[in-house]
Biopython code that builds the backbone (N, CA, C, O; Angstrom):
import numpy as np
from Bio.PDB.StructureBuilder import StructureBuilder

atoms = [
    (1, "UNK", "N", (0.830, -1.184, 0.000)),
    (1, "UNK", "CA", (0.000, 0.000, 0.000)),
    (1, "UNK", "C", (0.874, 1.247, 0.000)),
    (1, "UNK", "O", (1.811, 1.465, 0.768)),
    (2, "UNK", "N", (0.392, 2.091, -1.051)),
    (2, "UNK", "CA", (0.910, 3.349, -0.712)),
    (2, "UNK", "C", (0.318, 4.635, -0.820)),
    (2, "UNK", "O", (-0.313, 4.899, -1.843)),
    (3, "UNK", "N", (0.444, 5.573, 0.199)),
    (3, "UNK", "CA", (-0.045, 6.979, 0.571)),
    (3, "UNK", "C", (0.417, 8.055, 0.295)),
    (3, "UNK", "O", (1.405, 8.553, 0.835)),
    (4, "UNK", "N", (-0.313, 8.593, -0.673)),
    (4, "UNK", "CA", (0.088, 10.141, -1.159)),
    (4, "UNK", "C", (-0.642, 10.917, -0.403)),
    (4, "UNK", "O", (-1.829, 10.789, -0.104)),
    (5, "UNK", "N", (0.206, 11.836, -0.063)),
    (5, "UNK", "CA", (-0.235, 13.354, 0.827)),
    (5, "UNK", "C", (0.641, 14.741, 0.363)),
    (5, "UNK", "O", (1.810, 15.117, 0.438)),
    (6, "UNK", "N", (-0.549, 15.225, -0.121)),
    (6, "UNK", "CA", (0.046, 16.558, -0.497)),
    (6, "UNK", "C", (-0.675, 17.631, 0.921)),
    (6, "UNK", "O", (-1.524, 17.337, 1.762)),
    (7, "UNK", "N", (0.007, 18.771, 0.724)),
    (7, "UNK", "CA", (-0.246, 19.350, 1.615)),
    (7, "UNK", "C", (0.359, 21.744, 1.435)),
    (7, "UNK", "O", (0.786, 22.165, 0.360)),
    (8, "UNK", "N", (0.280, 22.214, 2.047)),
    (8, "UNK", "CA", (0.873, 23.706, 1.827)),
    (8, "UNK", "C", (0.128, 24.195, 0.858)),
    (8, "UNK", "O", (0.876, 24.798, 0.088)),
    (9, "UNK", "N", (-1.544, 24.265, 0.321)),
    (9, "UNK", "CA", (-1.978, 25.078, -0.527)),
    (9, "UNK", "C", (-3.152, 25.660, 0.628)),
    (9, "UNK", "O", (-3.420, 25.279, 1.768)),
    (10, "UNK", "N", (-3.790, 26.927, -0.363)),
    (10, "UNK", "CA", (-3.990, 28.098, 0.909)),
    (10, "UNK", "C", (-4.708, 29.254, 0.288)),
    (10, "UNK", "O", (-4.941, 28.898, -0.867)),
    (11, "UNK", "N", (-5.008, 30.028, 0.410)),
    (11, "UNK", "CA", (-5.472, 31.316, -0.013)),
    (11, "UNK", "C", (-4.011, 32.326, -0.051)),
    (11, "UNK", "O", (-3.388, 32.623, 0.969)),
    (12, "UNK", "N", (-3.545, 32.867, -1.765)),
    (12, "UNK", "CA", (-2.500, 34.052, -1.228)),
    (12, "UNK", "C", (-2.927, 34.837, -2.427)),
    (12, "UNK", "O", (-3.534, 34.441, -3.422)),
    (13, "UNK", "N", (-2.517, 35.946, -2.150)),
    (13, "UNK", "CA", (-2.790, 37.539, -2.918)),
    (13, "UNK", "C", (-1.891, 37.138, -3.999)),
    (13, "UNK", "O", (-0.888, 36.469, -3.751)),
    (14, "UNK", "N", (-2.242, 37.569, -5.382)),
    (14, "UNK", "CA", (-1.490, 37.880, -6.267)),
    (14, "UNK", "C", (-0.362, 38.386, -6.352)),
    (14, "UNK", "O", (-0.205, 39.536, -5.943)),
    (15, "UNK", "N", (0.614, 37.729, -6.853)),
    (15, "UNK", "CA", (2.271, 38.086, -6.861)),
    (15, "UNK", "C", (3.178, 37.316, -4.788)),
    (15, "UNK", "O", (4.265, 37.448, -4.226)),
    (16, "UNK", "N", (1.677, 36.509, -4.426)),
    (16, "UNK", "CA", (2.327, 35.801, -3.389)),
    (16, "UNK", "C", (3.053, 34.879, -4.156)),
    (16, "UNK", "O", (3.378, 35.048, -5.331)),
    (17, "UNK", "N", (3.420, 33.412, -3.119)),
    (17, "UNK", "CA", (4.594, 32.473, -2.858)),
    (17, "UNK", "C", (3.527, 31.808, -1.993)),
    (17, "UNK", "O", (2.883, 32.413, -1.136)),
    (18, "UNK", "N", (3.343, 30.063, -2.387)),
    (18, "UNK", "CA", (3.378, 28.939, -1.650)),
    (18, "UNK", "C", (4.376, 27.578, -1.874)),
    (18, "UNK", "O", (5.130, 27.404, -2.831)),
    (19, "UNK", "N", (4.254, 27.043, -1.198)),
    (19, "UNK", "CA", (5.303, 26.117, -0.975)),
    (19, "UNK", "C", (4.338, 24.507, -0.942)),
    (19, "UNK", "O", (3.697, 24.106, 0.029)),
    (20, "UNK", "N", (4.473, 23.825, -2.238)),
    (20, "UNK", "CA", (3.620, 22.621, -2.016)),
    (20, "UNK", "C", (4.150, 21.462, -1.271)),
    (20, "UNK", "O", (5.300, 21.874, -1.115)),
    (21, "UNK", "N", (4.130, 20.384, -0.740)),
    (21, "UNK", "CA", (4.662, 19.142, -0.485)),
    (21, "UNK", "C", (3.447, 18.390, -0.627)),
    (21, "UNK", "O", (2.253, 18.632, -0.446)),
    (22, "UNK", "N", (4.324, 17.106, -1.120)),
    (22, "UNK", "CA", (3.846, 15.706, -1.088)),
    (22, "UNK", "C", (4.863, 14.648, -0.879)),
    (22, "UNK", "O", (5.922, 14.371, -1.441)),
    (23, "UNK", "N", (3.948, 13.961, 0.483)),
    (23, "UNK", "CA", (4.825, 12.269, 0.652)),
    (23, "UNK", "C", (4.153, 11.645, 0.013)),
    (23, "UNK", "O", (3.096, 11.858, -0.580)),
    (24, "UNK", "N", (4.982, 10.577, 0.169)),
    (24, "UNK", "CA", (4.917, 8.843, -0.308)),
    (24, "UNK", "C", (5.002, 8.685, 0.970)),
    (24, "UNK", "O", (5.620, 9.396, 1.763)),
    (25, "UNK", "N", (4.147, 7.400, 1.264)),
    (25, "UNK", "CA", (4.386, 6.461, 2.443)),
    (25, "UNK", "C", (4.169, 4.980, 2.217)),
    (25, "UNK", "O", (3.490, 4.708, 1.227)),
    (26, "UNK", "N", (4.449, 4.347, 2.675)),
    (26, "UNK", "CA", (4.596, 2.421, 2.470)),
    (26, "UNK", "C", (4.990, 1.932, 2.208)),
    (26, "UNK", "O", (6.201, 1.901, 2.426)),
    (27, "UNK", "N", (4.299, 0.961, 1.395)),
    (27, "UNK", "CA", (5.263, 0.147, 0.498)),
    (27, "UNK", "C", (5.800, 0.588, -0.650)),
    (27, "UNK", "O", (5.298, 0.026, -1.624)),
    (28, "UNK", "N", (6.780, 1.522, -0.962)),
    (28, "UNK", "CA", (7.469, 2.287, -1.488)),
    (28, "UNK", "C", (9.141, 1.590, -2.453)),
    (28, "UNK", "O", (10.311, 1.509, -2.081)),
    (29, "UNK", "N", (8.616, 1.309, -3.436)),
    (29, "UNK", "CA", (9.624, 0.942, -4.404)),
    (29, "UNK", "C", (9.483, 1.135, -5.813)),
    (29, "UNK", "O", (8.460, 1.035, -6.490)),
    (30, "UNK", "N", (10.894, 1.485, -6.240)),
    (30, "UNK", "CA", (11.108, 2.155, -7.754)),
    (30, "UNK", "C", (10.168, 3.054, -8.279)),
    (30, "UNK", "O", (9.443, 3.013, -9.274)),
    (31, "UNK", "N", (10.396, 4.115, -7.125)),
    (31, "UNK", "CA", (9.742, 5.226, -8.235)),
    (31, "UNK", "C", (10.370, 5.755, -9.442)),
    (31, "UNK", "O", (11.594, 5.697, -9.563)),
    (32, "UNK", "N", (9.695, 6.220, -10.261)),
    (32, "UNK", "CA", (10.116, 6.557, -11.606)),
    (32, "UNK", "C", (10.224, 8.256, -11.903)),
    (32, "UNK", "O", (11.153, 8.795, -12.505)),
    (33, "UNK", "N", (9.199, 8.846, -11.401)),
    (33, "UNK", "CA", (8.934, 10.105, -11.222)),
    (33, "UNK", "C", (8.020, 10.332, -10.574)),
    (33, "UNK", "O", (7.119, 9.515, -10.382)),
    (34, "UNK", "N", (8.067, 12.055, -9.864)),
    (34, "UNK", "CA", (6.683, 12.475, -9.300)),
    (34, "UNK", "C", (7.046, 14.159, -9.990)),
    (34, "UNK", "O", (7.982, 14.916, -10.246)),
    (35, "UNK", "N", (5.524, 14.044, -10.049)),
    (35, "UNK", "CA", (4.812, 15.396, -10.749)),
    (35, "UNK", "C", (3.685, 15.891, -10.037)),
    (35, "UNK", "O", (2.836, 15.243, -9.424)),
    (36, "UNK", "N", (3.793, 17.274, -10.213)),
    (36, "UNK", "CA", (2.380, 18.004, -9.831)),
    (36, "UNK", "C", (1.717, 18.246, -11.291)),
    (36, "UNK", "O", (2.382, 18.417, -12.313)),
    (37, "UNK", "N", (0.021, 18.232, -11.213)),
    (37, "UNK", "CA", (-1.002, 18.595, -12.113)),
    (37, "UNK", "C", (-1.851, 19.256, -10.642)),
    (37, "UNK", "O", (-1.855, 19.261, -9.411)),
    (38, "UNK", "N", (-2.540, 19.787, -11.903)),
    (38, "UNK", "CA", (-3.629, 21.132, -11.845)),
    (38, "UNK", "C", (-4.908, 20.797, -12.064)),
    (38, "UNK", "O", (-4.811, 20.155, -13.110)),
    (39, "UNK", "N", (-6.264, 20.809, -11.715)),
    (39, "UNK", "CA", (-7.403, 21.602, -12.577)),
    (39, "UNK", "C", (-7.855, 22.287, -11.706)),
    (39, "UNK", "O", (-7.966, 22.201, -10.483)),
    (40, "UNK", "N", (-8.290, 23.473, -12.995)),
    (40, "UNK", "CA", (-8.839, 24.958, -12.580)),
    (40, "UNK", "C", (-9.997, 24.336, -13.012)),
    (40, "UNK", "O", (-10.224, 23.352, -13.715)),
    (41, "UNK", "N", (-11.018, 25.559, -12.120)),
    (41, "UNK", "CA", (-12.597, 25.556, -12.472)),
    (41, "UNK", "C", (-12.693, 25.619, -14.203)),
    (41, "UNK", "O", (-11.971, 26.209, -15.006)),
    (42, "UNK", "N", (-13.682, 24.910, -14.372)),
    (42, "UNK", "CA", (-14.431, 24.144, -16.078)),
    (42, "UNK", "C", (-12.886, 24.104, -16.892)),
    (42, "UNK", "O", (-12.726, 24.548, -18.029)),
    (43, "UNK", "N", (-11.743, 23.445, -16.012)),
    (43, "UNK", "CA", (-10.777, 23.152, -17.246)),
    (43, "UNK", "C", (-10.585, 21.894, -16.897)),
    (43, "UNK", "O", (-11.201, 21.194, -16.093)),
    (44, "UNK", "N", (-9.470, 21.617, -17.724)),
    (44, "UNK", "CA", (-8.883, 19.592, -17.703)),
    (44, "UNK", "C", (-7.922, 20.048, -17.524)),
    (44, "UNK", "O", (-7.329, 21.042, -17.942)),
    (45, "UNK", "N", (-7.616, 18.806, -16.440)),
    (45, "UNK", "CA", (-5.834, 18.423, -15.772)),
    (45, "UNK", "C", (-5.135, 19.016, -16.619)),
    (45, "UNK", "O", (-5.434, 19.352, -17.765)),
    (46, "UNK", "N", (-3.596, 19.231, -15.695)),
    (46, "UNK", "CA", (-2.907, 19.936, -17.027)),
    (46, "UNK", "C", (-1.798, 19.703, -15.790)),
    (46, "UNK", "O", (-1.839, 20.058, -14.612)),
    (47, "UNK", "N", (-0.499, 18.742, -16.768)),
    (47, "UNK", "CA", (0.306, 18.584, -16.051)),
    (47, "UNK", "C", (1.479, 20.324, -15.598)),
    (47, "UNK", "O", (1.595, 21.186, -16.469)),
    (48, "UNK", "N", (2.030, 20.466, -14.485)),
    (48, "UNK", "CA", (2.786, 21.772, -14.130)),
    (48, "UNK", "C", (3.889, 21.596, -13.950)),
    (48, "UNK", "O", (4.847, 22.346, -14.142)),
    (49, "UNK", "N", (3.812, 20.074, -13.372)),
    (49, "UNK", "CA", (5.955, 20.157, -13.008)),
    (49, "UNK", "C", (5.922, 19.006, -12.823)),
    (49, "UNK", "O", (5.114, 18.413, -12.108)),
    (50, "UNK", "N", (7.202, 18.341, -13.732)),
    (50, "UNK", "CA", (7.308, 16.388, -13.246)),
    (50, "UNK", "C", (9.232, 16.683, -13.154)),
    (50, "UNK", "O", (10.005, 17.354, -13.839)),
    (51, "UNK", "N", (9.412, 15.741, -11.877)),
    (51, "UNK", "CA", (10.810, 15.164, -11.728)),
    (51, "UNK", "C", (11.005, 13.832, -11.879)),
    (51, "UNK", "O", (10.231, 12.979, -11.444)),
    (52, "UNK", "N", (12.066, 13.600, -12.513)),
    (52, "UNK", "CA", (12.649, 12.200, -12.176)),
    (52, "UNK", "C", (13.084, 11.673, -11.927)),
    (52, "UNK", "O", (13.422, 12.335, -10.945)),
    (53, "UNK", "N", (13.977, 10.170, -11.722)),
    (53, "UNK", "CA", (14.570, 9.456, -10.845)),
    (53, "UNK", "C", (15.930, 10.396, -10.990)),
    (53, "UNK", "O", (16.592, 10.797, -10.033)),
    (54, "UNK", "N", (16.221, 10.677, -12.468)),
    (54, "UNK", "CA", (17.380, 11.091, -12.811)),
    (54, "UNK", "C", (18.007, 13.002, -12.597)),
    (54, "UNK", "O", (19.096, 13.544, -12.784)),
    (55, "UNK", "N", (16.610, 13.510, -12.113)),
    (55, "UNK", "CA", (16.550, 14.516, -12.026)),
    (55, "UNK", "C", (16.211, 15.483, -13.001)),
    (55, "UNK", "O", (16.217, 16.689, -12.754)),
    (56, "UNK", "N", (15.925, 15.015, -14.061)),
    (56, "UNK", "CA", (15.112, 15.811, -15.326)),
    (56, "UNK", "C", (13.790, 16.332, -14.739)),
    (56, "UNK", "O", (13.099, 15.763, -13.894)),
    (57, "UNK", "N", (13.556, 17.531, -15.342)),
    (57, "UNK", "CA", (12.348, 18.268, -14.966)),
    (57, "UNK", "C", (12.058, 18.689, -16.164)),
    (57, "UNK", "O", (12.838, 18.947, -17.080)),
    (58, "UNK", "N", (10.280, 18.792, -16.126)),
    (58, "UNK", "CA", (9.089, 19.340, -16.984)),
    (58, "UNK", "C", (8.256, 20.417, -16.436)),
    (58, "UNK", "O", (7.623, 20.396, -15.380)),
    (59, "UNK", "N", (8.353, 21.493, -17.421)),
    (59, "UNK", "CA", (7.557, 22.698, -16.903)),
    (59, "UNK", "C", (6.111, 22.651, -17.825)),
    (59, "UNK", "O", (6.345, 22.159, -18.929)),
    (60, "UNK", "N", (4.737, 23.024, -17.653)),
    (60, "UNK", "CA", (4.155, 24.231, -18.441)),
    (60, "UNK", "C", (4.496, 25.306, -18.710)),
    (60, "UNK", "O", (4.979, 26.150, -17.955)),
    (61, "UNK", "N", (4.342, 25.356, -19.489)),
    (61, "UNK", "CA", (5.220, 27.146, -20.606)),
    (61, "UNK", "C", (4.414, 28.028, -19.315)),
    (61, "UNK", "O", (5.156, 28.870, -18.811)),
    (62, "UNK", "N", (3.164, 27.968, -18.774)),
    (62, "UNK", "CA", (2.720, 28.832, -18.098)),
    (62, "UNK", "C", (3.354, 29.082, -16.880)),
    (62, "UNK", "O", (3.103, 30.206, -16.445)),
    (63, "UNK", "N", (4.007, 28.483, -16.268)),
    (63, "UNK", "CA", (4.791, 28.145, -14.609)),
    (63, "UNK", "C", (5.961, 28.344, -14.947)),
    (63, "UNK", "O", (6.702, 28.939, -14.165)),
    (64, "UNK", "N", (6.565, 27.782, -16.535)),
    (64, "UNK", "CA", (8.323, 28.481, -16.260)),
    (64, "UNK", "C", (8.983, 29.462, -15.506)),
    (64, "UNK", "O", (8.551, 30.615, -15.477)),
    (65, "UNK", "N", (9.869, 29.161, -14.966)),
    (65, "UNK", "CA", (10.335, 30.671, -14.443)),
    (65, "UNK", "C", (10.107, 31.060, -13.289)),
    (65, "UNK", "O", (10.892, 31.710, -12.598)),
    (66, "UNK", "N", (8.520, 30.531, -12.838)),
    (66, "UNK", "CA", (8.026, 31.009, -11.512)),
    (66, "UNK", "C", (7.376, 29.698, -10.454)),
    (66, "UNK", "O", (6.931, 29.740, -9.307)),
    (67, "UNK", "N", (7.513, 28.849, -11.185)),
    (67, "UNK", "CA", (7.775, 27.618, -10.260)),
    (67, "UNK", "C", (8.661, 26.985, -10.152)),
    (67, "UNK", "O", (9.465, 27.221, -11.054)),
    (68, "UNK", "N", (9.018, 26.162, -9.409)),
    (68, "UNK", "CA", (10.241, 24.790, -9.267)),
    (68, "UNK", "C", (9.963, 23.709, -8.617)),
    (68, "UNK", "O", (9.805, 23.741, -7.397)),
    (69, "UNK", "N", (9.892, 22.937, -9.104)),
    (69, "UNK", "CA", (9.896, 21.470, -8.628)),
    (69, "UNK", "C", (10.969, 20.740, -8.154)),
    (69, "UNK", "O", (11.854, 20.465, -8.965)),
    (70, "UNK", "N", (11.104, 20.266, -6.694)),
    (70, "UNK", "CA", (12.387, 19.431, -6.250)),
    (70, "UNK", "C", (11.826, 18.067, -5.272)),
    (70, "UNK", "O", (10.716, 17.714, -4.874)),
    (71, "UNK", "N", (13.072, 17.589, -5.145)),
    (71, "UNK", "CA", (12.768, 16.670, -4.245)),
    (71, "UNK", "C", (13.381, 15.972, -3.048)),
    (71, "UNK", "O", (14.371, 16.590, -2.657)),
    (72, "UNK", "N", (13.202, 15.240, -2.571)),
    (72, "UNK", "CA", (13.834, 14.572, -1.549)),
    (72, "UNK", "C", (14.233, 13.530, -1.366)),
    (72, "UNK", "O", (14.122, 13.281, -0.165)),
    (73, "UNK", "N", (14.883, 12.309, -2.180)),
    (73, "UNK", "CA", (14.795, 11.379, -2.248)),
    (73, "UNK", "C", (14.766, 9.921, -0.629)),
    (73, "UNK", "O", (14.177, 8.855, -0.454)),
    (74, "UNK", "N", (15.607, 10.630, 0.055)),
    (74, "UNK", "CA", (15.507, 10.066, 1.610)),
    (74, "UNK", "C", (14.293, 10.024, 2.399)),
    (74, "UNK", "O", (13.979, 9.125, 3.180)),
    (75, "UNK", "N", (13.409, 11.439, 2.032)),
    (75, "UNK", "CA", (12.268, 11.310, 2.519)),
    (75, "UNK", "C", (10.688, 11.151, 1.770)),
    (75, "UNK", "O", (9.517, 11.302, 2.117)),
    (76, "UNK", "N", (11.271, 10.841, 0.811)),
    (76, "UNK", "CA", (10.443, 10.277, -0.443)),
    (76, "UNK", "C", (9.147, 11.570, -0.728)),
    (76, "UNK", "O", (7.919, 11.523, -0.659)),
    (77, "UNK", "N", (9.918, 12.447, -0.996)),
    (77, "UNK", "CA", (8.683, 13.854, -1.002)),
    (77, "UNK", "C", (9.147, 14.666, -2.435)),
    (77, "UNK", "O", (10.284, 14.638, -2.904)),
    (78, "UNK", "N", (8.270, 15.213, -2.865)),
    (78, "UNK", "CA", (8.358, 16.556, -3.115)),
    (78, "UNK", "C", (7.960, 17.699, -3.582)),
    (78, "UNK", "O", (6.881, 17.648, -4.172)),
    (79, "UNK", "N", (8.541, 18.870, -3.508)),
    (79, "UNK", "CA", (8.137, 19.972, -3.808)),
    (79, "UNK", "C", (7.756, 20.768, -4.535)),
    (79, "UNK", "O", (8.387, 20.628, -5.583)),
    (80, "UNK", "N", (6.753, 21.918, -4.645)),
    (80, "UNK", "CA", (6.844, 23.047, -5.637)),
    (80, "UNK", "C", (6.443, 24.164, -4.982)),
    (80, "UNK", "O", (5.486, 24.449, -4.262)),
    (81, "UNK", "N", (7.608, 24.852, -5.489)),
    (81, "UNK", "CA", (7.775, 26.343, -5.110)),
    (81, "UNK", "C", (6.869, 27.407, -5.940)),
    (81, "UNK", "O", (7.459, 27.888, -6.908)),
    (82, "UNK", "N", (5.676, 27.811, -5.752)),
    (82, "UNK", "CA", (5.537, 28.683, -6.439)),
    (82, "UNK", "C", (5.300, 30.269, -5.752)),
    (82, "UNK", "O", (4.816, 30.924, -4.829)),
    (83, "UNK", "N", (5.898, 30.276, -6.738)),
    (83, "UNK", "CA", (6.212, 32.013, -6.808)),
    (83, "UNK", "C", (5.067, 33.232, -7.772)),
    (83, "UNK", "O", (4.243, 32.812, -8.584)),
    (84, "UNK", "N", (5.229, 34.534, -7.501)),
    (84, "UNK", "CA", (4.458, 35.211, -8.642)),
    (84, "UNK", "C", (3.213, 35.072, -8.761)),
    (84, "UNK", "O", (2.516, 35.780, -9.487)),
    (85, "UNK", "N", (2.758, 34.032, -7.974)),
    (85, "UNK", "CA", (0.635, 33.548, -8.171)),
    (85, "UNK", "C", (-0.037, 34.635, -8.942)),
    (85, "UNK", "O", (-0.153, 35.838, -8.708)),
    (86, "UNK", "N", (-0.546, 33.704, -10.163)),
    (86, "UNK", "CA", (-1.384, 35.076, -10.474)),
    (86, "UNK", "C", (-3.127, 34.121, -10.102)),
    (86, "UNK", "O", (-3.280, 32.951, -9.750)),
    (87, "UNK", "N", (-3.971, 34.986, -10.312)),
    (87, "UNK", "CA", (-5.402, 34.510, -10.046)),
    (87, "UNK", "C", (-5.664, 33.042, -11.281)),
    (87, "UNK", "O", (-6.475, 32.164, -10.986)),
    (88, "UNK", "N", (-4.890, 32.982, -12.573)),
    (88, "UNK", "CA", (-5.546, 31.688, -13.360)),
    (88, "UNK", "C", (-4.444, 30.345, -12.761)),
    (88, "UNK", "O", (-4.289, 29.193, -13.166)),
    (89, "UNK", "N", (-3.981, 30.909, -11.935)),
    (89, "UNK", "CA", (-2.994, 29.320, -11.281)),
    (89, "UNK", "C", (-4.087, 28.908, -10.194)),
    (89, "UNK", "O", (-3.841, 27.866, -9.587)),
    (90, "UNK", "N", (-5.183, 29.540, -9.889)),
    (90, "UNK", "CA", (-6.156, 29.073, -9.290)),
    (90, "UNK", "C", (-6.350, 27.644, -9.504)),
    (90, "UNK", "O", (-6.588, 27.299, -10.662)),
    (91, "UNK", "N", (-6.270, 26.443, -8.284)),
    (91, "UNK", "CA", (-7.039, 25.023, -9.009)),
    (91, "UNK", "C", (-6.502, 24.080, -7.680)),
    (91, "UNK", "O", (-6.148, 24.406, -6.547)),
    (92, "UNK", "N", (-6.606, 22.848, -8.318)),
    (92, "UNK", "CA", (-6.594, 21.601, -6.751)),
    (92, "UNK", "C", (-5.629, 21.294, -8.058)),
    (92, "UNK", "O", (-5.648, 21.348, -9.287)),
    (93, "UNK", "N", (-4.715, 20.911, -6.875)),
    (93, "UNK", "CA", (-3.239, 20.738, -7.178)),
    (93, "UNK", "C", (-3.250, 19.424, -6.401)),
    (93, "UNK", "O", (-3.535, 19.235, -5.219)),
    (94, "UNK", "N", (-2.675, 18.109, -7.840)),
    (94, "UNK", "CA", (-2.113, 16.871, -7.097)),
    (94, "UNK", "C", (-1.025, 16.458, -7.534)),
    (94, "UNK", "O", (-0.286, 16.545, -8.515)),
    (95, "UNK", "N", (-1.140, 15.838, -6.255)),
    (95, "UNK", "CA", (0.778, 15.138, -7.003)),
    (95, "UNK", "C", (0.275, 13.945, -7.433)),
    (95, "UNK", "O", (-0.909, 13.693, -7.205)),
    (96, "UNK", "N", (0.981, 13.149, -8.027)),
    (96, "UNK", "CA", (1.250, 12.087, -8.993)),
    (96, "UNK", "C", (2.371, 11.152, -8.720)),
    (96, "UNK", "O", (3.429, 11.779, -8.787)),
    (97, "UNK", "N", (2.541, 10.003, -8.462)),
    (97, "UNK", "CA", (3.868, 8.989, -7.876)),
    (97, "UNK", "C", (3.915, 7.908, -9.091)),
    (97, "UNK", "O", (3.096, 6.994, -9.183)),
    (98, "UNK", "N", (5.008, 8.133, -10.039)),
    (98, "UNK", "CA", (5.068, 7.253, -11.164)),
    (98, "UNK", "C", (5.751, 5.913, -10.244)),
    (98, "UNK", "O", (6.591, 6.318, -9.441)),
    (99, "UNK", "N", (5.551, 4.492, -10.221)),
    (99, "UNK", "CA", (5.877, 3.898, -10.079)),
    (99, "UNK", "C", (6.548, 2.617, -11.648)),
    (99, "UNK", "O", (6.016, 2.892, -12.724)),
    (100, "UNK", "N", (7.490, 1.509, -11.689)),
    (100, "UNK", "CA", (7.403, 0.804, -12.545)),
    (100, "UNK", "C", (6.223, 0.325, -12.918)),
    (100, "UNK", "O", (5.766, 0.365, -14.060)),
    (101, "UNK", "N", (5.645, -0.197, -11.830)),
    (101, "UNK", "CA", (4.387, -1.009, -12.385)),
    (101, "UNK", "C", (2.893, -0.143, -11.992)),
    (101, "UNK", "O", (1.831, -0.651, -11.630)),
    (102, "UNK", "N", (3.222, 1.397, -12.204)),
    (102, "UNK", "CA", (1.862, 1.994, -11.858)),
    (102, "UNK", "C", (2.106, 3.031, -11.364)),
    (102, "UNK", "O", (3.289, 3.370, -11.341)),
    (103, "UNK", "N", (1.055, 3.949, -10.767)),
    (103, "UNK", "CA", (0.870, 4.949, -10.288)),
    (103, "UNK", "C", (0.260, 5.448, -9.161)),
    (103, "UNK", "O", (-0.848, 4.919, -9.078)),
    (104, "UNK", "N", (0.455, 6.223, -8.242)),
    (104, "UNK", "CA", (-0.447, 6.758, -7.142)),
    (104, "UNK", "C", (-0.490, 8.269, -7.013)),
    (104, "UNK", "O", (0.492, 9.012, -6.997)),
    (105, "UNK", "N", (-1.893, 8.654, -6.915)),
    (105, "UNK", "CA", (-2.578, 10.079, -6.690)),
    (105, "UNK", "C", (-3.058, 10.082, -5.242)),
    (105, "UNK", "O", (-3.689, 9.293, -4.539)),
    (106, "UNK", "N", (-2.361, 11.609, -5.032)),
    (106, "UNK", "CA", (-2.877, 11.916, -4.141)),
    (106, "UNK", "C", (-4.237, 12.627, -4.030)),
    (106, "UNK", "O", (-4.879, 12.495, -5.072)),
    (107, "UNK", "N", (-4.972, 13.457, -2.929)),
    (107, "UNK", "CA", (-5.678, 13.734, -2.992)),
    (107, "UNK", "C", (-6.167, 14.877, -3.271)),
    (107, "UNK", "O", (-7.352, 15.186, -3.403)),
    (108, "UNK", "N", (-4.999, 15.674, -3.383)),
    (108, "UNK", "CA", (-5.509, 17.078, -4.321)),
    (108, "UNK", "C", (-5.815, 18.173, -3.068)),
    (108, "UNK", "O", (-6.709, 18.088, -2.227)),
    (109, "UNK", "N", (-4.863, 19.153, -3.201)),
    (109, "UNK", "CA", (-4.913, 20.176, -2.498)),
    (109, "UNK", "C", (-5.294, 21.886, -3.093)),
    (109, "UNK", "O", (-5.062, 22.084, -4.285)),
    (110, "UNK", "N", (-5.655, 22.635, -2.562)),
    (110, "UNK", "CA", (-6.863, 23.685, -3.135)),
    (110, "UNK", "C", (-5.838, 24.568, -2.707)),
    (110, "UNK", "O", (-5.438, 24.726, -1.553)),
    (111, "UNK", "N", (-5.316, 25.324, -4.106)),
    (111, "UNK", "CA", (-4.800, 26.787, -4.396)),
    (111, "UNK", "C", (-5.512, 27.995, -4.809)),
    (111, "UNK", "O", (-5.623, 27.846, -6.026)),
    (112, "UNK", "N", (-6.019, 29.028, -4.516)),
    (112, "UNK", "CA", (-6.813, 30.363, -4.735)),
    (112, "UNK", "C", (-5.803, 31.487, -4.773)),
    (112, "UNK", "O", (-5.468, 31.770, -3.623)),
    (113, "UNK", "N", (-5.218, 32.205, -5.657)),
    (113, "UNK", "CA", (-4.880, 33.171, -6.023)),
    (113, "UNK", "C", (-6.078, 33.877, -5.548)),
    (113, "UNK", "O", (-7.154, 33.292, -5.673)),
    (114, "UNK", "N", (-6.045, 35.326, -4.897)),
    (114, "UNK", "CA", (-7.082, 36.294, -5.042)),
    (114, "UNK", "C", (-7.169, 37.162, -3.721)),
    (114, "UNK", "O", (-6.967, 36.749, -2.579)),
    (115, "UNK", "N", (-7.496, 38.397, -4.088)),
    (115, "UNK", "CA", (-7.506, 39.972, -3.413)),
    (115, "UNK", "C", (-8.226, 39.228, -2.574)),
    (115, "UNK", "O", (-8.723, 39.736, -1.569)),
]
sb = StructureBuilder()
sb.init_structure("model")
sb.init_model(0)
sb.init_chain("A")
sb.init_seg("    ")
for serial, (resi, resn, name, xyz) in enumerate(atoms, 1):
    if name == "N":
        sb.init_residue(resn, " ", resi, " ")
    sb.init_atom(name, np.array(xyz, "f"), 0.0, 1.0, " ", f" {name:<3s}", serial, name[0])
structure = sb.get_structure()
């Protein structure tokens, strides 16, 4: 069994900074990558930031620059930094745990850009 927990999303003003995390917990072997995705109100998922075993990273053209994705490999987590919030980064933010033989989602944590 394994447990995704994301966690650090929040209400912040435009041109704020939050700080996302997500664990892994359990039975925990060969991950492949973990990524954060998005959906905003009446849109579809949309991947924002993936790392990998090797340390390669994937942006949306929209987050370049003002997000970052890292990780932890000892404590099987990780991060995204975002920076700059504007109001359309609005959405429930999950992480994603690529495994060899599969995948685990977490449960999606709620970001609001707004005055």
């Amino acid at each position: 069994q394994v447990h995704v927990v994301e966690s650090g999303g929040g209400l912040v003003q435009p041109g704020g900074s939050l700080r996302l995390s997500c664990a892994a917990s359990g039975s925990i072997f060969g991950i492949h990558a973990m990524g954060w995705y998005r959906q905003g109100p009446g849109k579809q998922r949309e991947l924002v930031a993936r790392i990998t075993n090797s340390g390669s990273t994937n942006y949306a053209d929209s987050v370049k620059g003002r997000f970052t994705i890292s990780r932890d490999n000892v404590k099987n987590t990780v991060y995204l930094q975002m920076s700059s919030l504007k109001p359309e980064d609005t959405a429930v933010y999950s992480c994603k745990i690529d495994f060899l033989l599969g995948n685990a989602w977490g449960q999606g944590t709620q970001v609001t850009v707004s005055s």
